[in-house]
C-alpha positions as CSV (number, residue, x, y, z in Angstrom):
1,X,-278.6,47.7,151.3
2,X,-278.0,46.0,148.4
3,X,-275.5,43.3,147.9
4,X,-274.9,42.5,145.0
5,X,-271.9,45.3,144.2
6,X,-269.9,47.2,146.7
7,X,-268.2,51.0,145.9
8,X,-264.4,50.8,146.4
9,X,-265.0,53.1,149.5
10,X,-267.2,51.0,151.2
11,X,-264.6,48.0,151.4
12,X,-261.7,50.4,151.5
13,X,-263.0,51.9,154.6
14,X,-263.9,48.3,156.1
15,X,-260.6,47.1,155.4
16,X,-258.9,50.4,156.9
17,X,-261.1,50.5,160.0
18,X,-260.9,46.9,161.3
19,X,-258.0,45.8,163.0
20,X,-259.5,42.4,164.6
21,X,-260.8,39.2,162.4
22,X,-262.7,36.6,163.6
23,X,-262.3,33.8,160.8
24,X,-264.7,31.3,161.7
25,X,-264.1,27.5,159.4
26,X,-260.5,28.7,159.6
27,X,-258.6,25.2,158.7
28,X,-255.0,24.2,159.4
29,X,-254.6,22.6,156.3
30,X,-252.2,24.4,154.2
31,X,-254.6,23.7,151.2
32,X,-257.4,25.1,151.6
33,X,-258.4,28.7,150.7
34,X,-259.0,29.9,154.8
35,X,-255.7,29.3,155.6
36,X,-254.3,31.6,152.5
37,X,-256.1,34.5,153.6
38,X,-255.0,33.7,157.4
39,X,-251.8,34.5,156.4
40,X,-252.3,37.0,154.0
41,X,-254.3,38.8,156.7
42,X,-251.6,38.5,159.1
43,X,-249.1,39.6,157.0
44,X,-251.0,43.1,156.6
45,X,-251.3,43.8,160.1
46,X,-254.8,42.2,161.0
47,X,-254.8,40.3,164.4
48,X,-256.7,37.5,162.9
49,X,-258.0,35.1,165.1
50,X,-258.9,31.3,163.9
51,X,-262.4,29.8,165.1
52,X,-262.8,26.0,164.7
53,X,-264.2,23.8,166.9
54,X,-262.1,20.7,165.8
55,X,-258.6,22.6,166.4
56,X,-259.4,24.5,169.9
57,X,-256.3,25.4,172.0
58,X,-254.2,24.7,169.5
59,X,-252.2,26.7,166.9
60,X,-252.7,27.6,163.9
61,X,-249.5,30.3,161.8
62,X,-248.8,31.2,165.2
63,X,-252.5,32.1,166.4
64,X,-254.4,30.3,169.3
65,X,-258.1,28.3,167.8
66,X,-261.1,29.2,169.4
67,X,-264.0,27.0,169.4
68,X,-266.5,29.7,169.4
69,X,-266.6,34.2,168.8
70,X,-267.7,34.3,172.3
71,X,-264.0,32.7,173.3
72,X,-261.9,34.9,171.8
73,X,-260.7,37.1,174.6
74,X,-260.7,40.7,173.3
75,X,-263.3,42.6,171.0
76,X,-263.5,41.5,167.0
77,X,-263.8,44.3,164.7
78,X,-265.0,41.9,162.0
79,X,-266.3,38.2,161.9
80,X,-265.1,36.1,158.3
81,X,-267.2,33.6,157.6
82,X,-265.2,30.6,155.7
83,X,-268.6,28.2,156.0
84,X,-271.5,27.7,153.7
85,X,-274.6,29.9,153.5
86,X,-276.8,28.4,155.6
87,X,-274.2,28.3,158.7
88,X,-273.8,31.6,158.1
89,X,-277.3,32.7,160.1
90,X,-275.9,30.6,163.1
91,X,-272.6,32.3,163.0
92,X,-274.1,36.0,162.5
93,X,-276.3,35.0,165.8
94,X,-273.4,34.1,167.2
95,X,-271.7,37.1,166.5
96,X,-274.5,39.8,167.6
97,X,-274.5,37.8,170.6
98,X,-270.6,39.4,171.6
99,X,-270.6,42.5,173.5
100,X,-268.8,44.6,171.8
101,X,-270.6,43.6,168.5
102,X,-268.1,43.3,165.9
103,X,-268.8,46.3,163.5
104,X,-268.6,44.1,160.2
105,X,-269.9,40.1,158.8
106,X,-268.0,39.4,156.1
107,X,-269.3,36.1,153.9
108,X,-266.1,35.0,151.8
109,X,-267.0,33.8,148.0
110,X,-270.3,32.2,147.4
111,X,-271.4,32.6,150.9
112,X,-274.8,34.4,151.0
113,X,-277.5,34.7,153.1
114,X,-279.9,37.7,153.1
115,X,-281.6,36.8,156.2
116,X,-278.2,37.1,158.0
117,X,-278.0,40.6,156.4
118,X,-280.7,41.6,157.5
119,X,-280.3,40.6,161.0
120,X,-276.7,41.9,161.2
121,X,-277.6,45.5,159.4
122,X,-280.8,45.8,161.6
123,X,-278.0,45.7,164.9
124,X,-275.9,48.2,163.1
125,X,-273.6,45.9,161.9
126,X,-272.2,46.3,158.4
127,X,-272.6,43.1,155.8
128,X,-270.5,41.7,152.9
129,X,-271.4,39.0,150.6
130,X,-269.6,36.8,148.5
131,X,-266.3,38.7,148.9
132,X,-262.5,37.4,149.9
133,X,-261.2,40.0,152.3
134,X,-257.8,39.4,150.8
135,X,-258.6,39.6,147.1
136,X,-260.4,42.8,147.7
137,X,-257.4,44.1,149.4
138,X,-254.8,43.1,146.9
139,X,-257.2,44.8,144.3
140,X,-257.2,48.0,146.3
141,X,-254.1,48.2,147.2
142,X,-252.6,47.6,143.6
143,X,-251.3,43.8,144.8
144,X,-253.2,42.0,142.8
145,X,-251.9,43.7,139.6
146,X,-248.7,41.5,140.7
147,X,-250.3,38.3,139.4
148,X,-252.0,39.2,136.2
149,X,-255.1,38.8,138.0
150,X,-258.1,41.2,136.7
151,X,-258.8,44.3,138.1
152,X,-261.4,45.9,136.3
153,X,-258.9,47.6,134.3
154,X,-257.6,47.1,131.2
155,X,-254.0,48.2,130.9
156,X,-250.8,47.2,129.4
157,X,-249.1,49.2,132.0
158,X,-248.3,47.9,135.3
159,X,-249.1,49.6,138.6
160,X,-247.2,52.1,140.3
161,X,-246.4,50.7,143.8
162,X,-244.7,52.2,146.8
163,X,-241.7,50.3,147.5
164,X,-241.7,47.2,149.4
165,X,-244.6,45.1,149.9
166,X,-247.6,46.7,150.6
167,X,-249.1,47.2,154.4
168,X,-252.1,48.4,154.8
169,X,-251.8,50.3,152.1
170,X,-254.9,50.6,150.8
171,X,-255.1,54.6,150.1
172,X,-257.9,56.6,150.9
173,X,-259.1,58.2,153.7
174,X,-259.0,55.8,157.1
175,X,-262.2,55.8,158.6
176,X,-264.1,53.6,161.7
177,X,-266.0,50.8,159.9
């Protein structure tokens, strides 16, 4: 596969099918981008789980650190890696290591490695590069039109929304990932 562009299906149906996120690099500081889409994960419904090393047992917006995937104590749908590209070999290892196997890596922005890819898409796991989990799913799901960010559309009009925030409300079929 290759992964440079992604159809709307492809991450629709990720984002529909996993329920579980690993997010490895996770940080507590309120700054930083990890922490942003921990929350903004959570507040969709995602049972996100935060993996660093440096912050183990303790908490981070509620959820428990783990140091490592293999700690976390219930299968993870999806591993988010929030480190650089070359970590991200040792952290797909990692992750095909876990019985289940998680069924997706996802490398947030500028994190690419196509050796990982390979590895992960050889054990039947699905890839995705250089994507934010959340700014794919406030672009589905309409959110994003909220903050003037670009969608790929150009349009005076605002989106049509369902009322409320949106939860999982990506549209489309839901399918396994």
């Amino acid at each position: 596969m290759t992964h440079d562009t992604y159809s709307d299906t492809f991450i629709r149906e990720i984002l529909n099918g996993v329920k579980t996120i690993a997010m490895v690099g996770a940080s507590a500081n309120t700054v930083r981008p990890s922490y942003f889409v921990l929350k903004y994960m959570l507040s969709k419904g995602y049972r996100v789980f935060p993996i660093n090393p440096g912050q183990a047992g303790k908490e981070i917006l509620g959820q428990t650190v783990y140091a490592t995937l293999a700690d976390v104590p219930e299968p993870i749908d999806m591993v988010d890696i929030f480190r650089n590209s070359e970590a991200a070999m040792g952290v797909t290892a990692e992750a095909l290591a876990l019985s289940p196997l998680p069924r997706v890596i996802w490398m947030q922005l500028s994190v690419r490695n196509e050796a990982a890819a390979t590895l992960a898409e050889d054990a039947g796991v699905k890839v995705v590069m250089d994507r934010c989990p959340k700014i794919e799913y406030g672009r589905l799901s309409g959110e994003i039109g909220w903050t003037g960010v670009n969608s790929r559309m150009l349009s005076s009009k605002r989106p049509t929304l369902k009322s409320g925030f949106q939860h999982r409300g990506l549209g489309g079929k839901t399918t396994k990932a």
